[in-house]
TIKOL-851862 format. One record per atom (N, C-alpha, C): residue in one letter; atom name; z, x, y. Coordinates in Angstrom, 2 decimals. Example, Ala and Ser with C-alpha at 12.3 -4.5 7.8 and 13.67 -1.06 7.14 Angstrom:
<atoms>
<atom><aa>a</aa><at>N</at><w>7.80</w><u>13.19</u><v>-5.69</v></atom>
<atom><aa>a</aa><at>CA</at><w>7.80</w><u>12.30</u><v>-4.50</v></atom>
<atom><aa>a</aa><at>C</at><w>7.80</w><u>13.20</u><v>-3.30</v></atom>
<atom><aa>s</aa><at>N</at><w>7.08</w><u>12.85</u><v>-2.25</v></atom>
<atom><aa>s</aa><at>CA</at><w>7.14</w><u>13.67</u><v>-1.06</v></atom>
<atom><aa>s</aa><at>C</at><w>7.87</w><u>12.90</u><v>0.03</v></atom>
</atoms>
This chain:
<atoms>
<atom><aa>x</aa><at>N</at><w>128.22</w><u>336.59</u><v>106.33</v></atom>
<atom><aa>x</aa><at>CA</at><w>129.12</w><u>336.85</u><v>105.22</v></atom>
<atom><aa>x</aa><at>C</at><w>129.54</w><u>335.53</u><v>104.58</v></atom>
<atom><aa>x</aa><at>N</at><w>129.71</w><u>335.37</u><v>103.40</v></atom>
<atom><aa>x</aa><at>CA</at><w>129.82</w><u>334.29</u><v>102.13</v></atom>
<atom><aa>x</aa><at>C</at><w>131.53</w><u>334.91</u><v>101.69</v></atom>
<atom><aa>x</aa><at>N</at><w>132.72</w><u>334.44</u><v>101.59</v></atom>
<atom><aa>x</aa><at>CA</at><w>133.84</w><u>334.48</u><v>100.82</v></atom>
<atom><aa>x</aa><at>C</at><w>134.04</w><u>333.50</u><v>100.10</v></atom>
<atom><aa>x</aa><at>N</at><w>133.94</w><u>333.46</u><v>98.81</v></atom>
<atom><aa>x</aa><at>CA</at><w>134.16</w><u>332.92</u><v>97.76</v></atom>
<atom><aa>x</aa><at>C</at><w>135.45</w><u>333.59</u><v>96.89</v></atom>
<atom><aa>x</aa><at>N</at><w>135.95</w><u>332.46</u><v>96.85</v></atom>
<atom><aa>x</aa><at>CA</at><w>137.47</w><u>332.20</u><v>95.68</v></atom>
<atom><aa>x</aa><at>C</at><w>137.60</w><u>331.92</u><v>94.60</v></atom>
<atom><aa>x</aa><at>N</at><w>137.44</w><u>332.46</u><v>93.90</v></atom>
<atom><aa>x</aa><at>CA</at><w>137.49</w><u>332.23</u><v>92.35</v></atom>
<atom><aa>x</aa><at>C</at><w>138.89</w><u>331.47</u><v>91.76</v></atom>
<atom><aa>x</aa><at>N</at><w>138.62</w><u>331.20</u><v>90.77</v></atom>
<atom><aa>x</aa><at>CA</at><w>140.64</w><u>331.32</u><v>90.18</v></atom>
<atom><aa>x</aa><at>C</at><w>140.96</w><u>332.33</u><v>90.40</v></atom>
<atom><aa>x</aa><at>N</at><w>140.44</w><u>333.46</u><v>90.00</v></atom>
<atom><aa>x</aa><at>CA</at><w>141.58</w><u>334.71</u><v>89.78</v></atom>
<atom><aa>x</aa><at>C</at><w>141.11</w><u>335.87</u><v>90.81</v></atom>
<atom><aa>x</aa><at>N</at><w>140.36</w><u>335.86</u><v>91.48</v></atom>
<atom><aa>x</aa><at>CA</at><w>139.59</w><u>336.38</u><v>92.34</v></atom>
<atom><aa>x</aa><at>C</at><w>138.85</w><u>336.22</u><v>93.67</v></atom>
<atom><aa>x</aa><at>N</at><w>138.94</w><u>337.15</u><v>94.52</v></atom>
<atom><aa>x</aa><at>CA</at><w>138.22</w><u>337.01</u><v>96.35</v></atom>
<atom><aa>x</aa><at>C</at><w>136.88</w><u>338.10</u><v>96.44</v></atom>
<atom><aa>x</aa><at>N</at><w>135.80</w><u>337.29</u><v>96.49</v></atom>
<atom><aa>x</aa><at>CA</at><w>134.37</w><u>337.92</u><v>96.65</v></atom>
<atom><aa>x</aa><at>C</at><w>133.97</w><u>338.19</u><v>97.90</v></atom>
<atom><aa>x</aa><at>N</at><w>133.66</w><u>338.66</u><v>98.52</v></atom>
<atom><aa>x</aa><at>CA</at><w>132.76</w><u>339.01</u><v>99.92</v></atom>
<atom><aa>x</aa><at>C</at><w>131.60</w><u>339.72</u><v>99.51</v></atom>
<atom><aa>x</aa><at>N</at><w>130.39</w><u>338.35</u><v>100.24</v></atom>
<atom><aa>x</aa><at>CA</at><w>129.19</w><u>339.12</u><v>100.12</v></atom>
<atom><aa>x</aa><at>C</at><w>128.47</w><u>338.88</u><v>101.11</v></atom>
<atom><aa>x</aa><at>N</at><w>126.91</w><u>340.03</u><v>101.35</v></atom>
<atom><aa>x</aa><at>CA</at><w>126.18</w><u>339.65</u><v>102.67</v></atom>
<atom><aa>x</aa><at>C</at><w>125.17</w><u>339.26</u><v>102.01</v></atom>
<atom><aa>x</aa><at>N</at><w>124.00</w><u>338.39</u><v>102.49</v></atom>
<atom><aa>x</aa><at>CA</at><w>122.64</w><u>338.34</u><v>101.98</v></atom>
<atom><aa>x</aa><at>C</at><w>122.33</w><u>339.56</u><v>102.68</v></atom>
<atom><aa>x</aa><at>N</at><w>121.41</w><u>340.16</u><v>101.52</v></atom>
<atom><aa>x</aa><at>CA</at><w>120.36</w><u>341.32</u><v>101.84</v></atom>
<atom><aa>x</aa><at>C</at><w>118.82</w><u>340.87</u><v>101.76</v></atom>
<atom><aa>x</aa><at>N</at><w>118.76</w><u>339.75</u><v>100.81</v></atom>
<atom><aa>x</aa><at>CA</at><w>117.37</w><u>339.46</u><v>100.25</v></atom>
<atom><aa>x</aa><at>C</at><w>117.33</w><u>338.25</u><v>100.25</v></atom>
<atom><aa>x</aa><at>N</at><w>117.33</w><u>336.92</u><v>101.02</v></atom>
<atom><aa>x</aa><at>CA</at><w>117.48</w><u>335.86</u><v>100.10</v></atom>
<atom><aa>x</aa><at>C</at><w>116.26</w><u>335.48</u><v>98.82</v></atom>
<atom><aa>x</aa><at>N</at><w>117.02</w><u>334.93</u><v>97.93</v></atom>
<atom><aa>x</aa><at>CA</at><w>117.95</w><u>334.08</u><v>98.05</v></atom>
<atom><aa>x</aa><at>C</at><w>119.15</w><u>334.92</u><v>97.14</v></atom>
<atom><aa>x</aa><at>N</at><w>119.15</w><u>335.65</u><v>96.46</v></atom>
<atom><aa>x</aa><at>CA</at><w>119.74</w><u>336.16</u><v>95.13</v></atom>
<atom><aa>x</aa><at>C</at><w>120.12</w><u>337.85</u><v>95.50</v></atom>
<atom><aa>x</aa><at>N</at><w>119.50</w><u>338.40</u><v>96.64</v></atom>
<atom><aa>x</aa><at>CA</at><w>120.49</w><u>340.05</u><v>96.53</v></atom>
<atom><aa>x</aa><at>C</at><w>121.02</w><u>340.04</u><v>97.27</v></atom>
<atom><aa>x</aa><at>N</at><w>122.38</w><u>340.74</u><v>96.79</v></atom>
<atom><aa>x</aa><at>CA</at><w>123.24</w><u>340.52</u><v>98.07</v></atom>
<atom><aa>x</aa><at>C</at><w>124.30</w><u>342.02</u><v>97.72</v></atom>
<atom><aa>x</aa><at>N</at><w>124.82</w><u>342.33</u><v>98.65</v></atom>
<atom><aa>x</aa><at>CA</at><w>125.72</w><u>343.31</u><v>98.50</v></atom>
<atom><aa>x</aa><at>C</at><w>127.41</w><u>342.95</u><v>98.14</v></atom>
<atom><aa>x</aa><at>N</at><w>128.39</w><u>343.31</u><v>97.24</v></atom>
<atom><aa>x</aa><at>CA</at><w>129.13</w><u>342.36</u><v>96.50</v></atom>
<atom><aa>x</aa><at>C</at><w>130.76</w><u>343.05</u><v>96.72</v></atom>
<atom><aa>x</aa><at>N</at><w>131.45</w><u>342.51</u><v>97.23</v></atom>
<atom><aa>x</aa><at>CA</at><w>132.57</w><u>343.18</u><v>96.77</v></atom>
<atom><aa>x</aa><at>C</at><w>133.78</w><u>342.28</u><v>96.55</v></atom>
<atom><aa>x</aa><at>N</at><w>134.65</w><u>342.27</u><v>95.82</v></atom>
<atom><aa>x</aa><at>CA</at><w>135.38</w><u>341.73</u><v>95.14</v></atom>
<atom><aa>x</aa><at>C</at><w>135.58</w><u>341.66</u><v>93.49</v></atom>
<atom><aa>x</aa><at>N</at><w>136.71</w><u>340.64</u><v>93.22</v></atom>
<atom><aa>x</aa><at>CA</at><w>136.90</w><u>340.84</u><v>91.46</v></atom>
<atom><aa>x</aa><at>C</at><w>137.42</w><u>342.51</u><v>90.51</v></atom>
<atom><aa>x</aa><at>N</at><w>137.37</w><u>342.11</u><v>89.98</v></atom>
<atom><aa>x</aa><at>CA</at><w>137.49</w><u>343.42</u><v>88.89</v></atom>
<atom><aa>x</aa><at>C</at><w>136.90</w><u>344.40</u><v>89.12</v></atom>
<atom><aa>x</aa><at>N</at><w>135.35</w><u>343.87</u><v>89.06</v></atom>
<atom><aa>x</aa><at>CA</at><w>134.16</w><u>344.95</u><v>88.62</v></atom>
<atom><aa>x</aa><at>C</at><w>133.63</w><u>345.56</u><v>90.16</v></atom>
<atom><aa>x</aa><at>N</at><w>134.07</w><u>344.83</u><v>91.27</v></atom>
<atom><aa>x</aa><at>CA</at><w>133.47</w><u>345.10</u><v>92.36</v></atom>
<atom><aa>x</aa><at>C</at><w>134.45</w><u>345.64</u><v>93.42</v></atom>
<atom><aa>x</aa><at>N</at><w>135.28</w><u>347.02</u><v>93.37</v></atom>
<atom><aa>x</aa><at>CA</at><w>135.83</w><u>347.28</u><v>94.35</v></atom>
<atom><aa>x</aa><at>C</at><w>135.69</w><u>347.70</u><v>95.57</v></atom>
<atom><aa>x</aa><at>N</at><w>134.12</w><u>348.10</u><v>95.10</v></atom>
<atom><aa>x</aa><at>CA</at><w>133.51</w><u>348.76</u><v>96.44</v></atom>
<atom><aa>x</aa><at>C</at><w>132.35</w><u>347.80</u><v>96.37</v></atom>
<atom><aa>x</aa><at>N</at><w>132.06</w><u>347.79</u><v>97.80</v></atom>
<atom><aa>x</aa><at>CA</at><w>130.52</w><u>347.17</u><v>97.83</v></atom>
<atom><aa>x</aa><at>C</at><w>129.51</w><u>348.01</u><v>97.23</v></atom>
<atom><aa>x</aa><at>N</at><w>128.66</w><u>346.79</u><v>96.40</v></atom>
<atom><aa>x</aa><at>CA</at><w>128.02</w><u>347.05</u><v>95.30</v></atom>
<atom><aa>x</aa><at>C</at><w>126.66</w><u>345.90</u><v>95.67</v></atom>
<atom><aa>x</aa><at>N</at><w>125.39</w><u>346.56</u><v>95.70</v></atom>
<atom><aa>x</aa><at>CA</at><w>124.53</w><u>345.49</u><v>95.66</v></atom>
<atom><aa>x</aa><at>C</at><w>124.01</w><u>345.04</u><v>93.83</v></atom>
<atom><aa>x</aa><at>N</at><w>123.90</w><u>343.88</u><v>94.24</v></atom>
<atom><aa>x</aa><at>CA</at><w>123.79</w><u>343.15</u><v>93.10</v></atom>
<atom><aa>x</aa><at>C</at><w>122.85</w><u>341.92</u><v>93.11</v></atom>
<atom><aa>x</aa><at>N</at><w>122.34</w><u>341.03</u><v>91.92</v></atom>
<atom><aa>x</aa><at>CA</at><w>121.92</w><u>340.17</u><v>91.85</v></atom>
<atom><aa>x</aa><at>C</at><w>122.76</w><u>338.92</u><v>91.52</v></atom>
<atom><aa>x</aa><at>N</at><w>122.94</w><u>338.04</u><v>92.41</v></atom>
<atom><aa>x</aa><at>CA</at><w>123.31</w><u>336.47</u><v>92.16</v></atom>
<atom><aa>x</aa><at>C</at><w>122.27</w><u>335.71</u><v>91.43</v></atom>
<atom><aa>x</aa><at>N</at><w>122.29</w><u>335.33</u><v>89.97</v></atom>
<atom><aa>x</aa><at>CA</at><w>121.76</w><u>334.36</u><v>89.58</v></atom>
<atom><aa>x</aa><at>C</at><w>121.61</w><u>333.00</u><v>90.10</v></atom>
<atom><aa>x</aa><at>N</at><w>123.21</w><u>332.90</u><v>90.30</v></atom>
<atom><aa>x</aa><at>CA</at><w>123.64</w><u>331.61</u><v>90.23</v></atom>
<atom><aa>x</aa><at>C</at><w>124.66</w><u>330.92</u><v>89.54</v></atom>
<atom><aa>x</aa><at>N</at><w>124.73</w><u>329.77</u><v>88.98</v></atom>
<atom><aa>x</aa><at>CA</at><w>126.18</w><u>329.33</u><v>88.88</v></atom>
<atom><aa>x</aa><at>C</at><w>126.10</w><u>328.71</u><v>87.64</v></atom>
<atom><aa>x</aa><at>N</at><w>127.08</w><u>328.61</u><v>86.79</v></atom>
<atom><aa>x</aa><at>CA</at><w>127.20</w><u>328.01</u><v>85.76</v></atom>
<atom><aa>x</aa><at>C</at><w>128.53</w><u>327.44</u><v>85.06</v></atom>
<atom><aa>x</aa><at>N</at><w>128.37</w><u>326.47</u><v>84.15</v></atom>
<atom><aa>x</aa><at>CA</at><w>129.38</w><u>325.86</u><v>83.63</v></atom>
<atom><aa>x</aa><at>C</at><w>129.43</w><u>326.70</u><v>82.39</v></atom>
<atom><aa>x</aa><at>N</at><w>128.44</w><u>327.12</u><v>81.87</v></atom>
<atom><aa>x</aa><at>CA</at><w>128.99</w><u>328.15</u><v>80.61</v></atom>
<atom><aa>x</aa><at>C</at><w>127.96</w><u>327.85</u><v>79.85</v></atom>
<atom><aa>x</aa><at>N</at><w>127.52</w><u>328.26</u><v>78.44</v></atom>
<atom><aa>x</aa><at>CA</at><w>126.30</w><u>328.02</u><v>77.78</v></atom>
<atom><aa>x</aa><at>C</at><w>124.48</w><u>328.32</u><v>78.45</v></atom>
<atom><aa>x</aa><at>N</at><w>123.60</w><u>327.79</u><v>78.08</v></atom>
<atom><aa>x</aa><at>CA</at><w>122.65</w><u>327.94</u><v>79.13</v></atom>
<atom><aa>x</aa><at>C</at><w>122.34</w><u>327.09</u><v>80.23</v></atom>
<atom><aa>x</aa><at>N</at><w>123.19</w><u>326.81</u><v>80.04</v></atom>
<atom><aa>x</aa><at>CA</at><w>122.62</w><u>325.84</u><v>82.11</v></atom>
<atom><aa>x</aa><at>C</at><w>122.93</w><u>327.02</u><v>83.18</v></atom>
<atom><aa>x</aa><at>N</at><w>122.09</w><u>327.17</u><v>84.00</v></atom>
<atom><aa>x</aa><at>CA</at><w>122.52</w><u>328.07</u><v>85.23</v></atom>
<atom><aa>x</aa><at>C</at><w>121.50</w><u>327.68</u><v>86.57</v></atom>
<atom><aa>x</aa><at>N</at><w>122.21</w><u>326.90</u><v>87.10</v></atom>
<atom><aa>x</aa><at>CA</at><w>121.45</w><u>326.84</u><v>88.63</v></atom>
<atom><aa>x</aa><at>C</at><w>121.16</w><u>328.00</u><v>89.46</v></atom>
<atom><aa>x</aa><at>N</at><w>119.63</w><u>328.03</u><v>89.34</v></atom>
<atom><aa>x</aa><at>CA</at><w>119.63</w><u>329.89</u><v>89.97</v></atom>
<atom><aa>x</aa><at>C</at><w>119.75</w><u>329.51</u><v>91.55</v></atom>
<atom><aa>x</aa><at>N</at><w>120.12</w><u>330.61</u><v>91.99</v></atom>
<atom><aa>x</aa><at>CA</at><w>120.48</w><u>330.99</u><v>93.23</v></atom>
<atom><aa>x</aa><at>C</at><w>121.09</w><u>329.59</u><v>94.35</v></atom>
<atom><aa>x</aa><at>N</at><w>122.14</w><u>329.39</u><v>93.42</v></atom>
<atom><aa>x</aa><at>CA</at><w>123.15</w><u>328.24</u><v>94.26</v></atom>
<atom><aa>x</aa><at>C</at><w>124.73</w><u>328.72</u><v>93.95</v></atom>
<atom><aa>x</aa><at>N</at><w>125.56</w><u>328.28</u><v>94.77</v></atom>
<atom><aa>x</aa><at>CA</at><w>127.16</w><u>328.71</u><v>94.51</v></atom>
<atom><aa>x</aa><at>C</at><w>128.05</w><u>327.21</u><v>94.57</v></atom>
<atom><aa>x</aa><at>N</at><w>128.88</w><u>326.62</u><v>93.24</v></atom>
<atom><aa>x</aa><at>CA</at><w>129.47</w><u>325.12</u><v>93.43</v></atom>
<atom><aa>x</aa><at>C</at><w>130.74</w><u>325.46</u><v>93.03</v></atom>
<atom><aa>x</aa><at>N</at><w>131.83</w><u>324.91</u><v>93.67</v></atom>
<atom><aa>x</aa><at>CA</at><w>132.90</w><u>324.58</u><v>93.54</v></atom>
<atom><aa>x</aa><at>C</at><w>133.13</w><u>323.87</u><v>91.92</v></atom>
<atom><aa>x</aa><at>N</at><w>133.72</w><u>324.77</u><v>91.02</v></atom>
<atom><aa>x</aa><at>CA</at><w>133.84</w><u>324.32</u><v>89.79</v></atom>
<atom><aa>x</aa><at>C</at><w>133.12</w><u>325.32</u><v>88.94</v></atom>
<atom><aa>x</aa><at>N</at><w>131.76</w><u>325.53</u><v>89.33</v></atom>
<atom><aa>x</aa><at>CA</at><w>131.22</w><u>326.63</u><v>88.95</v></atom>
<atom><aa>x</aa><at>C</at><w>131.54</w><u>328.24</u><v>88.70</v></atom>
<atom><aa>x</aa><at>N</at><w>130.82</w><u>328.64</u><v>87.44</v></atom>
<atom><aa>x</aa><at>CA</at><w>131.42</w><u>330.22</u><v>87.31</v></atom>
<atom><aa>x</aa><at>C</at><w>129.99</w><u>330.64</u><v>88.41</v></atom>
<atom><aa>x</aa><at>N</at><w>129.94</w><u>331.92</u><v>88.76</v></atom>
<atom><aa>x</aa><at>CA</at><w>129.04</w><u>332.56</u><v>89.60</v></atom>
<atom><aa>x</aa><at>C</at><w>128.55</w><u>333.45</u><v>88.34</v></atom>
<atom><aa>x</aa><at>N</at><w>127.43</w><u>333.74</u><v>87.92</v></atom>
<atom><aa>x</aa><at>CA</at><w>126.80</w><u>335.12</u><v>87.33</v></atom>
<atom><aa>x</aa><at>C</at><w>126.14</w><u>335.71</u><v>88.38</v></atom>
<atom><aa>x</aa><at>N</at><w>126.53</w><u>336.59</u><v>88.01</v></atom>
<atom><aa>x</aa><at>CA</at><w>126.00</w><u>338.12</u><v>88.92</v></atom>
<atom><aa>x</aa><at>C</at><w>125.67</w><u>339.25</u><v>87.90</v></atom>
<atom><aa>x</aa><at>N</at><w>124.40</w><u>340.04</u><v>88.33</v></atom>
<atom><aa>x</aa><at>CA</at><w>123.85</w><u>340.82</u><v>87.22</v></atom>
<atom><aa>x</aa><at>C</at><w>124.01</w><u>342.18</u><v>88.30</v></atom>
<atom><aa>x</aa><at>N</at><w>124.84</w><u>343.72</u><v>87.63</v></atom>
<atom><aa>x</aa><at>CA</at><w>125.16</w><u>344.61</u><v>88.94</v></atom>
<atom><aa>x</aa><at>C</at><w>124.80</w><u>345.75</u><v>88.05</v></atom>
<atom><aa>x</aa><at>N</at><w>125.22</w><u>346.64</u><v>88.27</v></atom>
<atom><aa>x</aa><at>CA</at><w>125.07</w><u>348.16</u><v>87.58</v></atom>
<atom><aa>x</aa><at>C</at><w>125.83</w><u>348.29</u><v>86.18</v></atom>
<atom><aa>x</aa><at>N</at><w>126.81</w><u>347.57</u><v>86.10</v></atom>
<atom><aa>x</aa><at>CA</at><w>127.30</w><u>347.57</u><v>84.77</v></atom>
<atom><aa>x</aa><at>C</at><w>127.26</w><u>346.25</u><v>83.97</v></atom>
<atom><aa>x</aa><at>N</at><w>125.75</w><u>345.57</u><v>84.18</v></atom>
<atom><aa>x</aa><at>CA</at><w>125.40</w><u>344.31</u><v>83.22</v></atom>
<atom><aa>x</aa><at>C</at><w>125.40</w><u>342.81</u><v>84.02</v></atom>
<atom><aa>x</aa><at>N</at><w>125.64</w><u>341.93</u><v>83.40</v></atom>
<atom><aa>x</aa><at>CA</at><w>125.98</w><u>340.60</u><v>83.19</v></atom>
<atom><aa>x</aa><at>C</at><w>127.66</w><u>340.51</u><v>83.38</v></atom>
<atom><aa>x</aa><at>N</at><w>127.90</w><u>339.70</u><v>84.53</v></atom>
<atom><aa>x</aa><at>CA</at><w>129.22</w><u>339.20</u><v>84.85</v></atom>
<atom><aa>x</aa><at>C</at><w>129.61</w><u>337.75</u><v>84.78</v></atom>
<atom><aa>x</aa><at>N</at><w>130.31</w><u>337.35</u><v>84.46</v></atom>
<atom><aa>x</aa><at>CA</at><w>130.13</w><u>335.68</u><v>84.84</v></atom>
<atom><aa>x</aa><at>C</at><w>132.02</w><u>335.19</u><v>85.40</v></atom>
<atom><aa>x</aa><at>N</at><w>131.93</w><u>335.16</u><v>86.81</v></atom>
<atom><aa>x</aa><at>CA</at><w>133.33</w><u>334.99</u><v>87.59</v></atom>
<atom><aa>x</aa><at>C</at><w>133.91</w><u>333.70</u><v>86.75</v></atom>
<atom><aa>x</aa><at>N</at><w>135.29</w><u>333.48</u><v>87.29</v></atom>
<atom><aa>x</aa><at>CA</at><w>136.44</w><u>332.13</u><v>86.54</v></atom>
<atom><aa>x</aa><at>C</at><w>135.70</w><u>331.41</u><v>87.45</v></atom>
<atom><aa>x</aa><at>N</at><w>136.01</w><u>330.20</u><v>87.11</v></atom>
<atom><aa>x</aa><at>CA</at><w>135.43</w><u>328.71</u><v>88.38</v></atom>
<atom><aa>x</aa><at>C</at><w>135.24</w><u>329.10</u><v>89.98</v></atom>
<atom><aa>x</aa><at>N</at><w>134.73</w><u>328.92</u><v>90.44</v></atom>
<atom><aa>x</aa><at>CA</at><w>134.69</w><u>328.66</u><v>92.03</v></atom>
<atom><aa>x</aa><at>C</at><w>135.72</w><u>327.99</u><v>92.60</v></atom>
<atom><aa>x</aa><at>N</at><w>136.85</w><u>328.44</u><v>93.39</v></atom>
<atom><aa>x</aa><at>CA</at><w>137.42</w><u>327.11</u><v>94.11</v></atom>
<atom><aa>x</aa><at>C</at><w>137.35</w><u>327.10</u><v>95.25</v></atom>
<atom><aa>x</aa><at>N</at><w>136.76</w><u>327.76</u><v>96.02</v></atom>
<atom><aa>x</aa><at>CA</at><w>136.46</w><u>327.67</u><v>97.59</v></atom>
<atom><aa>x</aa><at>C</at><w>135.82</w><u>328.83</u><v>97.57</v></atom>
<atom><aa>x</aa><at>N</at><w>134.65</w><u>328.15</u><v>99.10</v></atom>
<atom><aa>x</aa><at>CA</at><w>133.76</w><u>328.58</u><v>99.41</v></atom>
<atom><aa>x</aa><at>C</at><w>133.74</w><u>328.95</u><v>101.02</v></atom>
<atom><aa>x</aa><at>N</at><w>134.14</w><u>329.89</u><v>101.42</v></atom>
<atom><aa>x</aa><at>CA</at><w>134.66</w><u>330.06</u><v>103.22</v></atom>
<atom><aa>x</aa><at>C</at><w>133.14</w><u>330.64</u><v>103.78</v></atom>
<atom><aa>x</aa><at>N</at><w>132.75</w><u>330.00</u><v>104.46</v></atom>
<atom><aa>x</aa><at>CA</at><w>131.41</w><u>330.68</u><v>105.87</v></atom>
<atom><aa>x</aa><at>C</at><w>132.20</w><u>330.93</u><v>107.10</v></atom>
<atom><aa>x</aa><at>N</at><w>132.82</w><u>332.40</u><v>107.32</v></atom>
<atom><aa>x</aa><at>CA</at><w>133.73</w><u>332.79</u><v>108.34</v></atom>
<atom><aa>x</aa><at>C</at><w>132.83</w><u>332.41</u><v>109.66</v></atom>
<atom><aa>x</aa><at>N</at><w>131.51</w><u>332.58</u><v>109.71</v></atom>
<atom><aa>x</aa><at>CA</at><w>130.69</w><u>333.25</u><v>110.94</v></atom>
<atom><aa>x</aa><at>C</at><w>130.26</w><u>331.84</u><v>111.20</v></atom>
<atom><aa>x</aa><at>N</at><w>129.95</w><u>330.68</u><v>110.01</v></atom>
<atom><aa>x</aa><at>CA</at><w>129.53</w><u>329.00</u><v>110.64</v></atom>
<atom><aa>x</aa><at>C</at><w>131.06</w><u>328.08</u><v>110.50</v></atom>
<atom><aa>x</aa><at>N</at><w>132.08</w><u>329.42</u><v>110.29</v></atom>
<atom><aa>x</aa><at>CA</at><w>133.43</w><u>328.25</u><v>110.94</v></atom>
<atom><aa>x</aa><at>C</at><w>133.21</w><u>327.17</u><v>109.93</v></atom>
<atom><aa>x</aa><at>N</at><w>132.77</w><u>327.11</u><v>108.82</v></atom>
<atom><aa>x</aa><at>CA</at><w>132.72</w><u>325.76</u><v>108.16</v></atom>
<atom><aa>x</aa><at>C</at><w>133.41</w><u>326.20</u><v>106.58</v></atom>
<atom><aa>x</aa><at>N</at><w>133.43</w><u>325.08</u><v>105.90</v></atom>
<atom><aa>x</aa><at>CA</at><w>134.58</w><u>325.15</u><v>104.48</v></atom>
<atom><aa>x</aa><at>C</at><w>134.01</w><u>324.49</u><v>103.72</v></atom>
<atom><aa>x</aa><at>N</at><w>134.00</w><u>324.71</u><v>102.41</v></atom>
<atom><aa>x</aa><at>CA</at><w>133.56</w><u>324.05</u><v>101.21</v></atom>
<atom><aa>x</aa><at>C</at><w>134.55</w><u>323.95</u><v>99.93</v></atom>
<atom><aa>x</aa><at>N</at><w>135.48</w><u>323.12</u><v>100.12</v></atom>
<atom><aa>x</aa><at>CA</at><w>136.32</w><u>323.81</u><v>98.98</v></atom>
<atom><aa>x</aa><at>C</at><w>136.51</w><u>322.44</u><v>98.07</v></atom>
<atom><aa>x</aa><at>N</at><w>136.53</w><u>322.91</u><v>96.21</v></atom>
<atom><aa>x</aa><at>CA</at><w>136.67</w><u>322.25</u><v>95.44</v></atom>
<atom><aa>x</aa><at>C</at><w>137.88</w><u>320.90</u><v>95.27</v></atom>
<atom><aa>x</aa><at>N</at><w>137.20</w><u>319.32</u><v>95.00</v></atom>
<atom><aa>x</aa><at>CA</at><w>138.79</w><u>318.66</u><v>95.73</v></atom>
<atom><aa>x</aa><at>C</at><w>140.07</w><u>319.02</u><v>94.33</v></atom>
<atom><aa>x</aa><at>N</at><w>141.03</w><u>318.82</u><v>94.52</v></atom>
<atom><aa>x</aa><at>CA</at><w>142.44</w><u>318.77</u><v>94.05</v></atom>
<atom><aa>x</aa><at>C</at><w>142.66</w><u>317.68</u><v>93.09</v></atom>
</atoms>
């Protein structure tokens, strides 16, 4: 499991496929787990690093109701490798 923190939002997801399907829940659009596609990450416009997740970064995710693109990334929690990634201050 992957928990990611948005500004305004808490994601939990599993890989199903790597690198990009994953089952999704969190945010607005995702109250229930929902499998979906992770593009990848972006600053906005067309740059999008496919199938990576950065601190600072928006996440796009493509699900049953379209094209999403999350607020910034600010932490990145790996509950199961006990390890942290979070954007500095």
């Amino acid at each position: 499991m992957v928990a990611v923190r948005t500004m305004n939002s808490l994601y939990r997801f599993f890989v199903l496929q790597p690198p990009t399907r994953v089952l999704l829940q969190g945010g607005e659009f995702f109250p229930d787990p929902t499998e979906v596609t992770l593009s990848g990450s972006t600053l906005g416009g067309s740059f999008l690093k496919m199938a990576w997740i950065g601190p600072g970064f928006c996440m796009e995710i493509y699900g049953p109701a379209g094209r999403i693109v999350t607020s910034p990334v600010r932490a990145i929690d790996l509950p199961s490798a006990r390890g942290r990634v979070a954007a500095p201050n």
